[in-house]
C-alpha positions, 0 to 999 in steps of 0.5 A: 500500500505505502509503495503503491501510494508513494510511487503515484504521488511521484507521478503526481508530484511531477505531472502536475508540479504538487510538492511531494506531500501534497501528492501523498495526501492527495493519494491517500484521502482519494484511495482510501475514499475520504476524498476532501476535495481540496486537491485534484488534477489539474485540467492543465497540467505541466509538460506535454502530456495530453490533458485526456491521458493524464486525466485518464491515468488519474482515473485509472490509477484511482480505480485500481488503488482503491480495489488494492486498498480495499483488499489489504482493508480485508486482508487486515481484518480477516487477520484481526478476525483470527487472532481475536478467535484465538484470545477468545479460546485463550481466555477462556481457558485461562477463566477457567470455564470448561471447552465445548465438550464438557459442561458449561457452554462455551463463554466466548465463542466466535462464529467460524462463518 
């Protein structure tokens, strides 16, 4: 993510002359879909480079950014997701409490679905 962000901020920085840090935040608020509005590509940006195609580079750029982020976002959660079933099962055994096959029912159980 921080790669995939840093090097389209480079690309941001120098198409449209941003200072490195405002094409940073420009990346991350659009990626992560805050989006404040503040920065946006220009119409006319510096160089050469056709105004269509740097248009369409930001939309692409933006379009599978936000699938990757989207992906690493549920990737970190699945993760979290685990270790959390997993300090369940530990605290439950340090309460004390009995597993599924003797007794009492289970006092912290997550859902495997």
């Amino acid at each position: 993510m921080v790669t995939y962000i840093c090097g389209g901020a480079a690309v941001f920085a120098h198409v449209h002359r941003w200072s490195f840090l405002h094409a940073v935040y420009f990346c991350f608020s659009s990626l992560t879909t805050i989006g404040f509005g503040d920065l946006a590509p220009a119409v006319t940006p510096a160089g050469s480079t056709g105004v269509q195609v740097a248009l369409l580079g930001a939309a692409l750029y933006l379009l599978v950014g936000m699938a990757l982020i989207a992906t690493c976002f549920n990737l970190m959660q699945e993760q979290m997701t685990s270790r959390g079933y997993g300090l369940g099962r530990r605290m439950a055994s340090l309460m004390g409490t009995p597993g599924p096959g003797g007794g009492a029912p289970h006092r912290f159980h997550l859902d495997d679905t």
